[in-house]
N, C-alpha and C positions, 0 to 999 in steps of 0.2 A: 441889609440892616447891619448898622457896625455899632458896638456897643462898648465904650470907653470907660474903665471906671482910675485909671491911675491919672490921679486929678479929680475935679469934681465928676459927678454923674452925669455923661452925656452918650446920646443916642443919637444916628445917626442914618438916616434913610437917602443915601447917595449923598446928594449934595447939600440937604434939607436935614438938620439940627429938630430932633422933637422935642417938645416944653411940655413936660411934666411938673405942672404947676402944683400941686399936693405933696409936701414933704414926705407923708405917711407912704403913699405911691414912689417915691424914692426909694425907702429905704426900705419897700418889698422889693424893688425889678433891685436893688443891690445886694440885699439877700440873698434872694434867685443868682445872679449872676456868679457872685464868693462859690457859692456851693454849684454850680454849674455842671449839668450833668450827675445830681445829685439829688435825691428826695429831702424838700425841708419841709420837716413835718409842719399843722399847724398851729402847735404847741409852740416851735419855734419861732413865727413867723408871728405869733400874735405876743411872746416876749420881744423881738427884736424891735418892733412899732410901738409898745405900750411897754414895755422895759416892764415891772412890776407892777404894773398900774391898769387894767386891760378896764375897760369899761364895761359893762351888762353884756352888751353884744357884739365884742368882739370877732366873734367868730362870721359871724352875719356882714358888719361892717368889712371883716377880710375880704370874703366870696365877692362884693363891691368892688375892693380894688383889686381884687384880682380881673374879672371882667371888662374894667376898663382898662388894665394894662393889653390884656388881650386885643382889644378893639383898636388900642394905639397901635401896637406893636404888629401886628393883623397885616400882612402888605394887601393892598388891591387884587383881585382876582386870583388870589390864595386861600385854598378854603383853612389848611393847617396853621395850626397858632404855637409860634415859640416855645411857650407854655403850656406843660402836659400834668395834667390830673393824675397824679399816681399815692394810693394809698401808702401813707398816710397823712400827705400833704399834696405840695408840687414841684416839678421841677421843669427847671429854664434848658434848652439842649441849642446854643446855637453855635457856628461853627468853626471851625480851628483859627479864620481868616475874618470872622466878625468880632475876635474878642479879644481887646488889647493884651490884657494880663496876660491870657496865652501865648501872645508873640511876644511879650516880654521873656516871661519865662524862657521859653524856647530859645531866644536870643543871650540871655544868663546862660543858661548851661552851655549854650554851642562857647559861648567867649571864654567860660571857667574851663570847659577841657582843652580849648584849644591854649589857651594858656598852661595851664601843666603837663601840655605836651610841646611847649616853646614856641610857640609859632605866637609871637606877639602882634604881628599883623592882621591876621586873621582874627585874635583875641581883640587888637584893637576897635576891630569893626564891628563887630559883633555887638562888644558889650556899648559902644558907641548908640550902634543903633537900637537898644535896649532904650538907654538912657535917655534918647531923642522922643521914645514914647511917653515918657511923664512931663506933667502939666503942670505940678506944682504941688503941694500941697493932697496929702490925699484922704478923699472925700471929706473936708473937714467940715461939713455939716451934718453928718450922718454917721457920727461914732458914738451914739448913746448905747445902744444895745451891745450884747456880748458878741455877739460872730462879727459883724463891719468891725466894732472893735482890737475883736483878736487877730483880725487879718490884717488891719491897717498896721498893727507891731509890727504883724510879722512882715509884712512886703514893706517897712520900713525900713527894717534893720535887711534884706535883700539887695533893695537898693540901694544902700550902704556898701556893702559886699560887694556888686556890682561897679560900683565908683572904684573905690577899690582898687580894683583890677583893672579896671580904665587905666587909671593913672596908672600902676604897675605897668602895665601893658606898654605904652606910649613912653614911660623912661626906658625901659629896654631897648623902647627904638631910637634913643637918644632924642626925645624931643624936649628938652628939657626946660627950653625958655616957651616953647609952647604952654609948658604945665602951670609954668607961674602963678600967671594972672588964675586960672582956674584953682588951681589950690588954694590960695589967699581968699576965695570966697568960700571953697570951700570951709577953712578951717573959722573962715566968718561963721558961718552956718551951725556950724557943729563943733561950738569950741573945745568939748571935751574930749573931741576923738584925736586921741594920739597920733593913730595911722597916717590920718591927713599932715600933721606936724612934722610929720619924720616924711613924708614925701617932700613937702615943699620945700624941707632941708636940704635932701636933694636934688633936687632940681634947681635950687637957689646955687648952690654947691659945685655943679656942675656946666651952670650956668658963668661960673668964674665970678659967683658974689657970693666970696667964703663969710665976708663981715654980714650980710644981712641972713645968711642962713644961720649963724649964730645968735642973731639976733630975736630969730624964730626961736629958738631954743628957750633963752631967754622968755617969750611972749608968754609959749606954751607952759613953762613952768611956773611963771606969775598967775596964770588962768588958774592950772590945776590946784595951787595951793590957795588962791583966795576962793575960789570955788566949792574942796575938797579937803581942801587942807593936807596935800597930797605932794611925793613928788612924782616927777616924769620917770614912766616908767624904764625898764633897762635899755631896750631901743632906744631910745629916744638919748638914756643916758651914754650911750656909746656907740655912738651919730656922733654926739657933740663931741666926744675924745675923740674920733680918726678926723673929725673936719678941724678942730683945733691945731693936731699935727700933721694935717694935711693929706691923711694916710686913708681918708676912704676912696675905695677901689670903685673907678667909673665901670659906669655898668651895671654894678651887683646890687639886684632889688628881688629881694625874697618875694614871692608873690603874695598876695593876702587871702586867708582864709586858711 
């Protein structure tokens, strides 16, 4: 059983995709999973489904889906179920190799140190293959409550950090017209992030297109200020003076984070 939540919620039994057709059944087995390896009380669990609104029997209603998650999630000729009864709720235990966010993670930090210890190849691949794990969008139907909530920030703003360092990683290795096109969507996506603007600069830069990386300059600082009413920050502002006198040093990309 492999259980995917960077992207929507999906489950997986070999080659066979399970349809948990009940929203509410969602956003318990996603609950479970956040907290993985962790007791969610079912205080928690009946605010995370009914956010401040729990009906008469909520409680009654939970043990319901909790049971039928069980029965799905249940392999054949297995008498043990993923899901453990432990005072003062439940908890989800499955394993290093069934659970995206884990190899995510795991693939994050191997890329983040191998990066601050130079080896940008190694960093490349790593955080590469981090980033090959997300789907899209994460769980964007099932961020009413406070925990899917507070976790989708947080492994938002990760994979951010993560990209990041991607890119960092990959200009060190001079791949720089590699980075382009992926930057450019980047800084689509996320128009306010600086970081990505001062990458594609260089990489446009290095690329031997001084006039269109200035022109990023330019883009970034029309964004910020009809946006924020802001300018571009110091990076950003002194990118644009060495690319101007031509005087930024190929190579040198401070890692992020």
């Amino acid at each position: 059983m492999r259980y995917e939540i960077l992207g929507s919620l999906r489950v997986v039994d070999e080659e066979k995709t399970l349809v948990i057709n009940a929203r509410k059944m969602e956003v318990l087995l996603t609950t479970l999973l956040i907290r993985a390896g962790e007791v969610v009380s079912l205080d928690q669990l009946v605010t995370e489904i009914w956010n401040h609104n729990p009906p008469k029997r909520a409680t009654d209603a939970l043990y319901v889906y909790i049971y039928q998650l069980r029965k799905l999630l249940t392999r054949p000729g297995r008498a043990e179920t993923p899901i453990v009864t432990r005072a003062p709720g439940y908890v989800l235990c499955p394993r290093d190799h069934e659970f995206d966010f884990w190899q995510f993670q795991q693939l994050v930090n191997e890329g983040r140190d191998a990066a601050r210890a130079n080896r940008p190849e190694q960093a490349a691949t790593a955080l590469g293959a981090a980033l090959d794990l997300c789907r899209g969008p994460i769980l964007p139907e099932l961020r009413d409550g406070p925990i899917i909530a507070g976790f989708v920030t947080w492994l938002e703003e990760l994979r951010l950090e993560c990209t990041e360092w991607f890119v960092e990683s990959n200009l060190a290795l001079g791949r720089h017209r590699e980075m382009v096109r992926f930057l450019y969507g980047l800084v689509g996506e996320q128009p306010l992030h600086e970081a990505f603007y001062r990458q594609l600069m260089q990489a446009l830069y290095h690329s031997e297109r001084r006039a269109d990386a200035l022109k990023v300059y330019q883009m970034a600082r029309k964004t910020l200020q009809d946006e924020l009413g802001l300018e571009p920050g110091r990076a950003l502002r002194e990118l644009q003076q060495r690319i101007l006198l031509a005087d930024e040093p190929y190579g040198e990309h401070a890692a992020a984070g």
